[in-house]
C-alpha positions, 0 to 999 in steps of 0.5 A: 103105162100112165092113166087118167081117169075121172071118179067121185071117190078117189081112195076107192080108186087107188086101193082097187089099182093096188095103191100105186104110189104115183097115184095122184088127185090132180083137180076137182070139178065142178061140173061135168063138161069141165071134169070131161075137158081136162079128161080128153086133155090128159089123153092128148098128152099121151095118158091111157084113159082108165075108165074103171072110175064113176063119176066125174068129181075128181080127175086122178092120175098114176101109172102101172109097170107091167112085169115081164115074166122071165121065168124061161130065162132059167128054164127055157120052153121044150122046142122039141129039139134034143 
């Protein structure tokens, strides 16, 4: 999933998602009606609003893999069956 969020302290922000390596300032505002136009920009072009951030200084961007657990791949769920 790709994220766009808005903050004033951008490396907070990347450590606390876990340093992703996509993580990107993408523009700095200065002021908030502009920071919340480039926001609802972003969204419209298919990014998830991450609203984790304070501010509106820095407009930011990354992305998250989800892993998909396939454990039961080699130790399938009891069904009941025998």
């Amino acid at each position: 999933m790709r994220y766009a969020g808005l903050t004033d302290e951008p490396a907070r922000r990347k450590q606390e998602h876990g340093n992703p390596s996509d993580f990107r300032v993408m523009q700095q505002f200065t002021s908030e009606p502009s920071a919340r136009q480039w926001e609802r920009r972003m969204l419209a072009q298919g990014y998830e609003e991450d609203t984790s951030g304070k501010g509106w200084k820095y407009g930011y961007t990354f992305s998250i893999r989800h892993k998909i657990s396939r454990s039961w791949a080699f130790d399938p769920p009891d069904t009941g069956r025998k």
